[in-house]
Backbone bond lengths (Angstrom), bond angles and torsions (degrees), N, CA, C in turn:
res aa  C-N    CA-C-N  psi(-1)  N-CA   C-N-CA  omega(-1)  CA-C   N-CA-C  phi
1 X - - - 1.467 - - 1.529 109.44 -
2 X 1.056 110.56 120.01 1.803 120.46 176.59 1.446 107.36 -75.26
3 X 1.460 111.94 119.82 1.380 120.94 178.44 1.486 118.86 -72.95
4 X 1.378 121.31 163.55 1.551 104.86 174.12 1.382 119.37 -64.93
5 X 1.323 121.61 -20.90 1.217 114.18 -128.54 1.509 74.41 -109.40
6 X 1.407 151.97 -23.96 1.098 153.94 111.05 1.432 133.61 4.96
7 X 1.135 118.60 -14.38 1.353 143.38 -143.23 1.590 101.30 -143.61
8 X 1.310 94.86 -83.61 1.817 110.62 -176.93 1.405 121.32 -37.57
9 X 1.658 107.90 -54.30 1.343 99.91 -163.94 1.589 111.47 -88.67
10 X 1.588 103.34 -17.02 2.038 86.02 175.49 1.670 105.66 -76.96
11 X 1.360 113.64 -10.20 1.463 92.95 169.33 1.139 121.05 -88.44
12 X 1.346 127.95 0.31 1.420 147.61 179.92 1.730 84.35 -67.71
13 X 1.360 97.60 -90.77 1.916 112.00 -166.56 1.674 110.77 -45.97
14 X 1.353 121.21 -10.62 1.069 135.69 151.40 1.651 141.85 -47.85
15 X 1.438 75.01 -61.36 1.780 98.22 164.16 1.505 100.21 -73.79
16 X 1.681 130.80 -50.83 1.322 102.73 -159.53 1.579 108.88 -78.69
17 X 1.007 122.44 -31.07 1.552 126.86 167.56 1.245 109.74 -33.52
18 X 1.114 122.86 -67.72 1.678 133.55 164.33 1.324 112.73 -23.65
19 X 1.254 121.64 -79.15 1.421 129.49 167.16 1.608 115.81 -51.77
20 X 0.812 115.49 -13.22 1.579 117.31 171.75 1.735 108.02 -71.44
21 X 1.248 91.16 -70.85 1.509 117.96 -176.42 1.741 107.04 -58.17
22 X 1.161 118.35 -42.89 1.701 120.82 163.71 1.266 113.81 -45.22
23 X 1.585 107.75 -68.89 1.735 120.85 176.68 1.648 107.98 -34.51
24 X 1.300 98.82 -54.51 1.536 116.86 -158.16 1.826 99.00 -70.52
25 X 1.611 143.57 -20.23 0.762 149.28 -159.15 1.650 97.37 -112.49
26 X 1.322 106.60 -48.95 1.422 101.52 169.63 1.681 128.34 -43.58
27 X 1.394 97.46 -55.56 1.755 117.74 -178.97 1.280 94.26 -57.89
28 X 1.668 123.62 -62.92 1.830 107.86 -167.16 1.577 98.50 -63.13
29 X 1.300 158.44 -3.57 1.157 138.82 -175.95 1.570 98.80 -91.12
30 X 0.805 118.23 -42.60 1.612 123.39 -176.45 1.664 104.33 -65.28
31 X 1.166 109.02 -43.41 2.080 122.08 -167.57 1.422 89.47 -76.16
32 X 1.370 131.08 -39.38 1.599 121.51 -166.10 1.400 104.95 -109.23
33 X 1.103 127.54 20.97 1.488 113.15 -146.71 1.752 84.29 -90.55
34 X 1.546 117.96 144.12 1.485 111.63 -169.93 1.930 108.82 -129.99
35 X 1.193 123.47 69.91 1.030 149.43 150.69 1.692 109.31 26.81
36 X 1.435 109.19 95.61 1.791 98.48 -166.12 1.533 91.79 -82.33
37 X 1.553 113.76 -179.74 1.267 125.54 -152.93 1.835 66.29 -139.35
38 X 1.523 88.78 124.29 1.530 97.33 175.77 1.546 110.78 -104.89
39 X 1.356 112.75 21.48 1.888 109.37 133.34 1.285 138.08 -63.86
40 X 1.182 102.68 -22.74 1.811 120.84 175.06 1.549 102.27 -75.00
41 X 1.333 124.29 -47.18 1.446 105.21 160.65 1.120 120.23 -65.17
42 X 1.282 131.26 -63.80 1.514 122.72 -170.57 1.644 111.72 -39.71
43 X 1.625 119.38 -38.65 1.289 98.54 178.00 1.332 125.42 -95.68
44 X 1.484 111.23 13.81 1.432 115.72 170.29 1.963 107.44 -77.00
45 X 1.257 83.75 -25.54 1.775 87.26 -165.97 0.859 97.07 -63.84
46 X 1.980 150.12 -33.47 1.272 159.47 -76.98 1.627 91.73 -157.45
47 X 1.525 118.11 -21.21 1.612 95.94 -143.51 1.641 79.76 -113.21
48 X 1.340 119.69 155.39 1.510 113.69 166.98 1.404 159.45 -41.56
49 X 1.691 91.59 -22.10 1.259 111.79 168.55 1.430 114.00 89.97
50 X 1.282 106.40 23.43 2.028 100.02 -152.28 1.916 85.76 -97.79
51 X 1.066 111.94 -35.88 1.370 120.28 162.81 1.911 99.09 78.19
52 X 1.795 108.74 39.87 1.360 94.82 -154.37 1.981 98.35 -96.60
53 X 1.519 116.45 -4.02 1.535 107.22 179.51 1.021 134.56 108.80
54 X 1.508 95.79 -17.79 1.603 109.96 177.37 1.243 118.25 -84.31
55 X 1.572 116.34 30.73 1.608 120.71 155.62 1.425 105.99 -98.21
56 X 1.437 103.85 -11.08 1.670 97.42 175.05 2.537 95.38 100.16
57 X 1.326 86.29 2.75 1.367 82.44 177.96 1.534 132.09 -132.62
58 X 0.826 145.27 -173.45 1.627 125.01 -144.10 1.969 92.14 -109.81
59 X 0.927 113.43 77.15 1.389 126.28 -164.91 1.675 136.80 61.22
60 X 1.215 130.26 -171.55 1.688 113.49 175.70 1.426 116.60 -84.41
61 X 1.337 113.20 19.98 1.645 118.35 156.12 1.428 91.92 -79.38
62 X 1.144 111.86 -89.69 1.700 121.79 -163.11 1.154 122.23 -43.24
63 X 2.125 122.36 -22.70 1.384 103.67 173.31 1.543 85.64 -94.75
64 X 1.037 175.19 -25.15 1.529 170.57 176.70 1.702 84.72 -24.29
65 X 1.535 97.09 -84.10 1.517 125.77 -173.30 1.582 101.33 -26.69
66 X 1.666 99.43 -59.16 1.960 89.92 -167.21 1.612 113.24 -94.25
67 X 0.935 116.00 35.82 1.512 129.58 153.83 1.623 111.15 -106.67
68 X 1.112 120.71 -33.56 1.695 109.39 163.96 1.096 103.71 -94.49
69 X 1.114 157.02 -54.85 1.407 155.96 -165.64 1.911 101.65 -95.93
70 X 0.444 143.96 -9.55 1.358 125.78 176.07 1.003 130.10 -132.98
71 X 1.627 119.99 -15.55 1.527 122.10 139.63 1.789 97.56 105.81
72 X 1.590 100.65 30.79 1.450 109.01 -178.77 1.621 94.07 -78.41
73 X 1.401 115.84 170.52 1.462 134.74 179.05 1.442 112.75 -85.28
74 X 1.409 116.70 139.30 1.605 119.37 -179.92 1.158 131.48 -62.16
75 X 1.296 100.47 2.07 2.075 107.46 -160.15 1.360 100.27 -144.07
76 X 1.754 115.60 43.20 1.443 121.02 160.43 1.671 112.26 -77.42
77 X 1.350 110.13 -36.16 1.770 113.62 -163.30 1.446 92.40 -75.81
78 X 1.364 114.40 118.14 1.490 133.74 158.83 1.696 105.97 -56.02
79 X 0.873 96.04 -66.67 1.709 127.26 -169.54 1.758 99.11 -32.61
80 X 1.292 89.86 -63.54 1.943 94.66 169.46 1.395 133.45 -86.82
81 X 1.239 97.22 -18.56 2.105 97.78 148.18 1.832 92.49 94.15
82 X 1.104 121.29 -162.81 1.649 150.51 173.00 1.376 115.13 -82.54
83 X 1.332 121.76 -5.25 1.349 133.19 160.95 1.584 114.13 -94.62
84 X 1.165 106.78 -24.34 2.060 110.31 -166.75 1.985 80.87 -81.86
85 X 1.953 104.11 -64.07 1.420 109.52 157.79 1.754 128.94 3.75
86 X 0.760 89.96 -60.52 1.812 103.75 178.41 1.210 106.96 -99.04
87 X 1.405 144.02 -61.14 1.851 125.81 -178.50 1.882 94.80 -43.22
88 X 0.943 122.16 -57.82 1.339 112.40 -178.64 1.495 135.97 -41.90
89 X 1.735 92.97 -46.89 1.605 93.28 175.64 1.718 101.58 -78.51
90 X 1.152 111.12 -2.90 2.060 103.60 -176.68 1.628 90.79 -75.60
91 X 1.453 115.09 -54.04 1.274 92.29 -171.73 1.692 130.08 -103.05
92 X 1.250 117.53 38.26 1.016 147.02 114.60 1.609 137.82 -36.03
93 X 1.389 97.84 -57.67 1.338 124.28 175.20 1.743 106.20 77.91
94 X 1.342 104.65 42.07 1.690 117.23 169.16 1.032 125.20 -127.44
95 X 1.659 108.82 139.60 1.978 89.08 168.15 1.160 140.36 -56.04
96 X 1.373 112.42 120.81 1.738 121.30 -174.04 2.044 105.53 -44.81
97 X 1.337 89.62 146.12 1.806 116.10 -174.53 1.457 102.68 -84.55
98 X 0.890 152.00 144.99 1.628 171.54 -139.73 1.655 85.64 -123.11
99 X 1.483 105.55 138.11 1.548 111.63 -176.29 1.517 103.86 -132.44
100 X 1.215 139.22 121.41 1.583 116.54 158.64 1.541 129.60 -87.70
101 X 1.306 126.46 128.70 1.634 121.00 -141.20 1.491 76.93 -77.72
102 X 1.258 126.18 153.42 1.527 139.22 -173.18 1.628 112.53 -132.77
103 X 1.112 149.23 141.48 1.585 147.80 -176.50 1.659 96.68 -112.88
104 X 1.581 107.02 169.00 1.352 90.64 164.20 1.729 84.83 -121.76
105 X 1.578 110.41 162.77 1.174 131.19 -150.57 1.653 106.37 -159.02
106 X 1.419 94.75 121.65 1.714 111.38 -170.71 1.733 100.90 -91.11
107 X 1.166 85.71 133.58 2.160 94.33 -172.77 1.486 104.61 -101.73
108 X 1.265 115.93 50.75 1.426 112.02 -178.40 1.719 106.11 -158.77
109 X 1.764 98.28 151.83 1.358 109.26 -167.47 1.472 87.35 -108.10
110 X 0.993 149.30 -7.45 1.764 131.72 -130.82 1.247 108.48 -124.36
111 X 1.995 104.90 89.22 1.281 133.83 166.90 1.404 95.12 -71.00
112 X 1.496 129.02 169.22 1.376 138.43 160.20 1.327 117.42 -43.69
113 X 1.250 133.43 -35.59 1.223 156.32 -167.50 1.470 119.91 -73.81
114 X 1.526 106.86 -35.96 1.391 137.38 173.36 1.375 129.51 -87.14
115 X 1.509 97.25 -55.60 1.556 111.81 -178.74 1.368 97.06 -129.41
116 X 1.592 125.57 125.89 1.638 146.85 137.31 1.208 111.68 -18.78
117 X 1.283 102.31 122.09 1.649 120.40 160.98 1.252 101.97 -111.53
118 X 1.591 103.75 131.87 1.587 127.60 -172.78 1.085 97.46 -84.80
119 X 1.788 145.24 -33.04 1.534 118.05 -118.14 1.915 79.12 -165.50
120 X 0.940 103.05 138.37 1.524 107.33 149.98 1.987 127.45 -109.43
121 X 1.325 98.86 114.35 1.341 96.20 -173.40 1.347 112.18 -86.13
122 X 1.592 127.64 144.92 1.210 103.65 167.20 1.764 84.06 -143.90
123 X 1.319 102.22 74.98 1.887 101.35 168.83 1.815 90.69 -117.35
124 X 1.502 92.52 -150.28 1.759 113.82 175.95 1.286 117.69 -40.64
125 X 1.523 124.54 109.95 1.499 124.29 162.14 1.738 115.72 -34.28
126 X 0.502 79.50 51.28 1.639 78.36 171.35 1.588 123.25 -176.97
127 X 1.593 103.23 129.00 1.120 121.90 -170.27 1.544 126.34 -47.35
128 X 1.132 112.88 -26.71 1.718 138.08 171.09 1.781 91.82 -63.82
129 X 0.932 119.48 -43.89 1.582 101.26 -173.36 1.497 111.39 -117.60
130 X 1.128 122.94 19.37 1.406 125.82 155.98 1.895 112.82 -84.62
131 X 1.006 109.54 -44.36 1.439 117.22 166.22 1.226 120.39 -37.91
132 X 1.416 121.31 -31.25 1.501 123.44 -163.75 1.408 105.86 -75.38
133 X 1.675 121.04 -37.40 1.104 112.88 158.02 1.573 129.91 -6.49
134 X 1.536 110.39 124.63 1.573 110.16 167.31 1.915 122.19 -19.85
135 X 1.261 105.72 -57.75 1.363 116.74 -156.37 1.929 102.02 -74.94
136 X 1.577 97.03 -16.39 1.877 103.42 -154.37 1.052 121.88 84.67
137 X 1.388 126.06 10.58 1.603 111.74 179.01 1.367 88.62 162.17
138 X 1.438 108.99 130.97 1.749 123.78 164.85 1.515 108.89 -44.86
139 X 1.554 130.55 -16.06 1.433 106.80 -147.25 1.619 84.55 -121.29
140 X 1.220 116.07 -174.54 1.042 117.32 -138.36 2.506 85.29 -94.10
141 X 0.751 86.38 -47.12 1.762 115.65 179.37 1.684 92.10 -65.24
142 X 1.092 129.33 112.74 1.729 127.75 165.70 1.502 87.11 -87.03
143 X 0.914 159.72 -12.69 1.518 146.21 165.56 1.738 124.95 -53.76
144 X 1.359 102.50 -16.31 1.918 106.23 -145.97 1.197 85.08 -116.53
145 X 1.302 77.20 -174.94 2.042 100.99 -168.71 1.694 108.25 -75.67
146 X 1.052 109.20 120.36 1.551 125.89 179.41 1.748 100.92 -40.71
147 X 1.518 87.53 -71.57 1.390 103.22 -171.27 1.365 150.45 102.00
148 X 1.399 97.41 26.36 1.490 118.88 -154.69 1.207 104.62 -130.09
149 X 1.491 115.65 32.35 1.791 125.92 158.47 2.208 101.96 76.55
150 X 1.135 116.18 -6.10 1.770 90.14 -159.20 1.636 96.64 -51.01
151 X 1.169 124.32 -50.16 1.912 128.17 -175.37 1.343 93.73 -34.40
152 X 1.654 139.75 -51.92 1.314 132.35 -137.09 1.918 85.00 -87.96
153 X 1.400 123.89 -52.13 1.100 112.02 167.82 1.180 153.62 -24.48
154 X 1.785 82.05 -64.85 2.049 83.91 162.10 1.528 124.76 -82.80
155 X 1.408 104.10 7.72 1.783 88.41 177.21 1.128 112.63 -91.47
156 X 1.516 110.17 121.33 1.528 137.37 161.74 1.933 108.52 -31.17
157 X 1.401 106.36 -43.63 1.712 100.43 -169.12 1.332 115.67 -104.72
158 X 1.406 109.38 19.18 1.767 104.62 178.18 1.589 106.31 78.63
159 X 1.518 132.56 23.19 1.410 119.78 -140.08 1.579 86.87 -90.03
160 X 1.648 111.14 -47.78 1.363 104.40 -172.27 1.453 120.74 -123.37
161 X 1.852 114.17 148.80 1.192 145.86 -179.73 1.221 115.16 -105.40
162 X 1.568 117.41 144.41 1.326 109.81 175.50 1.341 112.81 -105.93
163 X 1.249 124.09 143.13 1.619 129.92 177.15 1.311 108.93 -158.20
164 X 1.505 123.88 125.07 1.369 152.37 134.86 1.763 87.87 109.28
165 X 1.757 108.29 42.72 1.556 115.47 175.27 1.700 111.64 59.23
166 X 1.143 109.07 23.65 1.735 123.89 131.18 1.057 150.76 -151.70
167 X 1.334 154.96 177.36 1.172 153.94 -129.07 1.267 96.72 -102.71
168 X 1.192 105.56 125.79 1.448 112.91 -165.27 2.161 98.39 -113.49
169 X 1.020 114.71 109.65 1.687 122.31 -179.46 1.305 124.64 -93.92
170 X 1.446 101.31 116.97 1.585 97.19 -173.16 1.476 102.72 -108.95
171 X 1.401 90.91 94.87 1.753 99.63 175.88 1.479 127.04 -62.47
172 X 1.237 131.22 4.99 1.715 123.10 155.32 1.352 128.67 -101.69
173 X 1.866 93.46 27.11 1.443 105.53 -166.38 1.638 87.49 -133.55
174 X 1.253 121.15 -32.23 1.380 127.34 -169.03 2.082 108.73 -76.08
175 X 1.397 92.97 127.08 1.609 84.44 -171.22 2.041 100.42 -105.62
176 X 1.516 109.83 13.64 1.374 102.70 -171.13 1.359 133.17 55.82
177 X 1.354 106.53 56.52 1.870 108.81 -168.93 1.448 71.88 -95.43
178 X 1.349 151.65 -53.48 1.384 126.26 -168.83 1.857 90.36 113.07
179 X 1.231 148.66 0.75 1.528 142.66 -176.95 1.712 113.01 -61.61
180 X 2.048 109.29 -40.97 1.111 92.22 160.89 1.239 150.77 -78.99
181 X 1.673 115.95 -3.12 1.407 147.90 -143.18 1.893 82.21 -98.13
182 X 1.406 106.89 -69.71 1.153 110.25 174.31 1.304 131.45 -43.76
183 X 1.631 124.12 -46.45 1.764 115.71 164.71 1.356 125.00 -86.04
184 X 1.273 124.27 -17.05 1.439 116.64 133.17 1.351 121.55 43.83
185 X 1.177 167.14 119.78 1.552 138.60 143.16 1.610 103.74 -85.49
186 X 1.553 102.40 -39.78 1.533 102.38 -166.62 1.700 135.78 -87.85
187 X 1.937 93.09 -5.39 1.320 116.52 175.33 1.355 92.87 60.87
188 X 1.155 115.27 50.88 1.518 109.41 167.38 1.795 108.59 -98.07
189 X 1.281 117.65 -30.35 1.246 138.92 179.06 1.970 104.87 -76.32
190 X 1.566 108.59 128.93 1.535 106.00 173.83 1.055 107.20 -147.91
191 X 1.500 132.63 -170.14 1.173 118.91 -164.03 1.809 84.20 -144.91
192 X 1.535 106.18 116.41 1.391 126.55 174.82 1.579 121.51 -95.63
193 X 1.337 122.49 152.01 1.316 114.01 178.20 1.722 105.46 -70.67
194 X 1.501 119.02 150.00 0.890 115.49 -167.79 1.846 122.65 -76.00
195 X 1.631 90.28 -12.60 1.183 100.36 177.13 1.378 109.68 -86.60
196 X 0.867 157.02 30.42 1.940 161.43 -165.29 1.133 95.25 -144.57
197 X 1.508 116.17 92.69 1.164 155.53 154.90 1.971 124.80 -56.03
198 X 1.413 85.98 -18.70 1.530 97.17 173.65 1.685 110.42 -124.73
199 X 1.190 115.70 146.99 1.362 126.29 -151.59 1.554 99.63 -158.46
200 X 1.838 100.31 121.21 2.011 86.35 151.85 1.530 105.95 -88.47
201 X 1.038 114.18 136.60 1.419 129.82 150.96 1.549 127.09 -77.07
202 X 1.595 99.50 76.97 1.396 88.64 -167.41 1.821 91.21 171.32
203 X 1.478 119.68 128.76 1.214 124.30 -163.57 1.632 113.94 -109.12
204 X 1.756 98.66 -22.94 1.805 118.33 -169.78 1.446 123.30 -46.41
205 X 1.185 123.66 110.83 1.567 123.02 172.46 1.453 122.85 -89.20
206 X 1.383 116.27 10.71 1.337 147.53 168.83 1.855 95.53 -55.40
207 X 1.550 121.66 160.31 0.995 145.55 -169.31 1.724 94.61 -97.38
208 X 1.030 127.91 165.64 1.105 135.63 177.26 1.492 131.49 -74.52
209 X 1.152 126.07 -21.31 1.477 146.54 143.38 1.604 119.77 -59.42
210 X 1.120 114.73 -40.57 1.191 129.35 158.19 1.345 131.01 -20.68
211 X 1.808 84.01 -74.02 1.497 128.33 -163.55 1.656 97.32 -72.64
212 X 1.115 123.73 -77.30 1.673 125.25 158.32 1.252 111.12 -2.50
213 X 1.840 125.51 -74.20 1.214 133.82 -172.97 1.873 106.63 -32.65
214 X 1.322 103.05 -58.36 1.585 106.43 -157.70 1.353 111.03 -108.09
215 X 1.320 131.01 1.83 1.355 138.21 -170.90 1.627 129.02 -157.16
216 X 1.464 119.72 66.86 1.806 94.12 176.45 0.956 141.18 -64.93
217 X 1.711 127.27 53.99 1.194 122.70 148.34 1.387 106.01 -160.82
218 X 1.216 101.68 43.68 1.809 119.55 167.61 1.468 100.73 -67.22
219 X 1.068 125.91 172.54 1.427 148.83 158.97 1.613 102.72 -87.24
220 X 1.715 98.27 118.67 1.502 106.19 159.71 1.691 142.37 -92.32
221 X 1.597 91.88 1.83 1.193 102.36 173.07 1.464 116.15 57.80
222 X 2.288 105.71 39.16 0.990 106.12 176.90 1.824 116.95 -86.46
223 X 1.650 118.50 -19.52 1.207 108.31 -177.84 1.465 103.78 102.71
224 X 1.144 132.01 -38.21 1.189 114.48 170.04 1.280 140.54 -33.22
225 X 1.393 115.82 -31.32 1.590 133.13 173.59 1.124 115.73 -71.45
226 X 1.192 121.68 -11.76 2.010 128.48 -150.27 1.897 83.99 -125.85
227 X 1.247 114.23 -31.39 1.697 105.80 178.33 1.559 97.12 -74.77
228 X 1.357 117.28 -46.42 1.248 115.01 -169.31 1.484 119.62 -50.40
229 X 1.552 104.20 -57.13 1.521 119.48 -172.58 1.810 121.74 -54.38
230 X 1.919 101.71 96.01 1.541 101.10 -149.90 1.929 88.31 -64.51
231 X 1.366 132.62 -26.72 1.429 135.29 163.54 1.471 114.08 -36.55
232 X 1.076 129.83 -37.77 1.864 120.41 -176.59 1.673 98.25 96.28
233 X 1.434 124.43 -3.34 1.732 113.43 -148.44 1.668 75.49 -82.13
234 X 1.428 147.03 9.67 1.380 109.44 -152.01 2.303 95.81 -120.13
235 X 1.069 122.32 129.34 1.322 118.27 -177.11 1.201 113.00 -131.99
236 X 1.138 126.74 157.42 1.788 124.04 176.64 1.237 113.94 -137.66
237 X 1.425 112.58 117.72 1.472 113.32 -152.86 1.632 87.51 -134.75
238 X 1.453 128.81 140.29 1.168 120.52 159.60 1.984 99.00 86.75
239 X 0.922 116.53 -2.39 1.638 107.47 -173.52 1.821 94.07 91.92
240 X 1.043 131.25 5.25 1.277 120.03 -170.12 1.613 111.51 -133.32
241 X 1.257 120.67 133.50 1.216 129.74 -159.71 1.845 85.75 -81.77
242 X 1.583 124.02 148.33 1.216 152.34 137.37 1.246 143.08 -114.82
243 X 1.554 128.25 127.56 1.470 125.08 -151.88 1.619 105.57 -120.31
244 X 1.419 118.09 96.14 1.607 114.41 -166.69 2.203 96.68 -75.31
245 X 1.603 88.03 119.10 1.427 117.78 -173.78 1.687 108.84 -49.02
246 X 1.690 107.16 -39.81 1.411 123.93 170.92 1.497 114.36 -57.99
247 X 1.369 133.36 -14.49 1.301 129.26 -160.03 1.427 128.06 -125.43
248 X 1.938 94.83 -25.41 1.152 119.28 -156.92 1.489 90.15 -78.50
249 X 1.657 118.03 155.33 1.633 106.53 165.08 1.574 111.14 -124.99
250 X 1.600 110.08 40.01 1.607 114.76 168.63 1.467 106.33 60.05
251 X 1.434 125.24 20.79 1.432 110.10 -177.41 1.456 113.36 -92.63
252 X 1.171 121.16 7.09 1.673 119.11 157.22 1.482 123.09 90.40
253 X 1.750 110.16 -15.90 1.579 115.28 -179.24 1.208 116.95 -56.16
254 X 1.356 127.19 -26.06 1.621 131.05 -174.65 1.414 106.59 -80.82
255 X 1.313 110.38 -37.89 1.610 109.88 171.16 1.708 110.90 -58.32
256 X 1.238 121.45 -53.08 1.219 114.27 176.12 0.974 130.78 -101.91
257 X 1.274 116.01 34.70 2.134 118.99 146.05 1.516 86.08 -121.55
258 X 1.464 133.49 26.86 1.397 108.11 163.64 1.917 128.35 -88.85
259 X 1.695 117.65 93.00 1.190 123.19 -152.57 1.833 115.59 -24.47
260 X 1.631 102.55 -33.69 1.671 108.35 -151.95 1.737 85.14 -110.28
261 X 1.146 128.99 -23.01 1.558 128.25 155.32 2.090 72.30 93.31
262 X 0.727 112.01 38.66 1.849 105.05 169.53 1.986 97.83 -90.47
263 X 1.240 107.77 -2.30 1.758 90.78 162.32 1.994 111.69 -122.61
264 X 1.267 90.52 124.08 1.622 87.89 -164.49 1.910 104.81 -108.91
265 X 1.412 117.58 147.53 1.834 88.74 162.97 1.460 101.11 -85.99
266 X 1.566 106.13 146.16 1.642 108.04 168.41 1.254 89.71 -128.32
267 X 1.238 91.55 176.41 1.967 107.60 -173.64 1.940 102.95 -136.66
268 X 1.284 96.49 96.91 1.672 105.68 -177.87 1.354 91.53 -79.62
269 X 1.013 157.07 37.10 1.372 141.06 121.25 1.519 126.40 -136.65
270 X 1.366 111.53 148.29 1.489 86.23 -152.46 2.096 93.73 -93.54
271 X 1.060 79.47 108.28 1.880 106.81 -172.19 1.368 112.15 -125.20
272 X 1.639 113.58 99.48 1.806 102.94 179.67 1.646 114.62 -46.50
273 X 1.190 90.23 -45.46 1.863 98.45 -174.44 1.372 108.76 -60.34
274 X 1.145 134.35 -31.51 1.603 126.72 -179.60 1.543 103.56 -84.82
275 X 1.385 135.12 -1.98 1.675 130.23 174.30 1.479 98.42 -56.99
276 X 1.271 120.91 -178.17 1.287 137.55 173.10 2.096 101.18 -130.31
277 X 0.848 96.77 149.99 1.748 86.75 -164.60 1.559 86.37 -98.95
């Protein structure tokens, strides 16, 4: 038989424990309590929500957070463009940051058809562990697109598909947060201004004999494009032709004296006025 007194008093020390530990939880909420800055909401409400990273921060909580507290820049979110840009700096209460809208853009020609595949892989879908391979890459070119979708994975907007074993970009869908650019293994993927209409397609630092062997429409790092370009934008550094975006004026001559046609104009947005006729 259980006595009262058995009973009574641990629920006694029960209750006061309770109240101890309440009191004691109350006071640290009040002693620590740390005062949010209700700009961090307003610009969470503001930001898209896609939560994809390409501010460089652990979704639109964390860049919200490091734009009031951490003194990040207003015109990181791709996703929301030069318009998200400015609601931000309003409530901020700063002048808005100048953004250039950016695409991301695959630098490679090398379907099967084009460029040799040495090796057939059949491990982990994913491009991060096809690389590990001896050679660096199943295909014959360690420069090119693997091809095994990881870009199509991490994009937040559906931007990219794969077809004919590469990344296939649908630029009026692509907002340039930069997520595939970043997992990448082969850095074949970058993120271009949207206005640079001319592009090499082609990543190879290989010599030009090389390049032939494993790919027809590698870059040979003959120079022809860089004599052509009466602008100066055109340089070849590394065996590999480069086109500074600041200089270039989209007029297309380098594309057509380019022997292997590895510089094409494309139009990342579909904009009559940005075509080249």
């Amino acid at each position: 038989m259980i006595s009262f007194s058995g009973v009574f008093y641990p629920t006694v020390v029960m209750g006061v424990l309770g109240l101890v530990f309440g009191a004691l939880l109350a006071f640290a909420s009040i002693k620590f309590f740390v005062m949010t800055d209700e700009r961090v909401s307003k610009i969470r409400e503001i930001l898209p929500g896609a939560n994809c990273g390409g501010c460089g921060y652990p979704g639109c909580d964390g860049y919200s957070d490091g734009i009031v507290n951490g003194g990040a820049k207003t015109n990181l979110c791709a996703a929301g463009g030069p318009s998200l840009a400015e609601g931000i700096a309003r409530i901020m209460g700063i002048e808005g940051e100048a953004s250039v809208p950016k695409m991301a853009f695959l630098k490679c020609k090398g379907t099967p058809d084009i460029s040799v595949r040495n090796a057939r892989y059949d491990g982990i879908g994913d491009c991060r562990s096809a690389v590990i391979v001896p050679s660096g890459s199943p295909n014959s070119c360690p420069f090119g697109c693997v091809g095994l979708g990881t870009c199509a994975k991490v994009c937040s907007f559906g931007a990219i598909s794969m077809a004919g074993g590469l990344a296939l970009i649908d630029h009026n869908i692509c907002v340039g947060c930069g997520a595939c650019v970043s997992i990448c293994p082969k850095a074949v993927l970058a993120l271009v201004p949207v206005s640079s209409n001319i592009q090499v397609i082609c990543g190879s630092k290989w010599k030009g004999p090389d390049v032939k062997r494993v790919c027809k429409a590698g870059c040979i790092g003959c120079g022809i494009c860089a004599r052509t370009c009466k602008a100066g934008a055109i340089t070849v550094e590394g065996n590999l032709a480069r086109i500074d975006p600041n200089r270039c004026t989209n007029c297309g001559d380098c594309a057509a004296k380019c022997p292997v046609k590895c510089i094409e104009c494309v139009v990342l947005k579909d904009d009559e006025e940005k075509k080249i006729a």
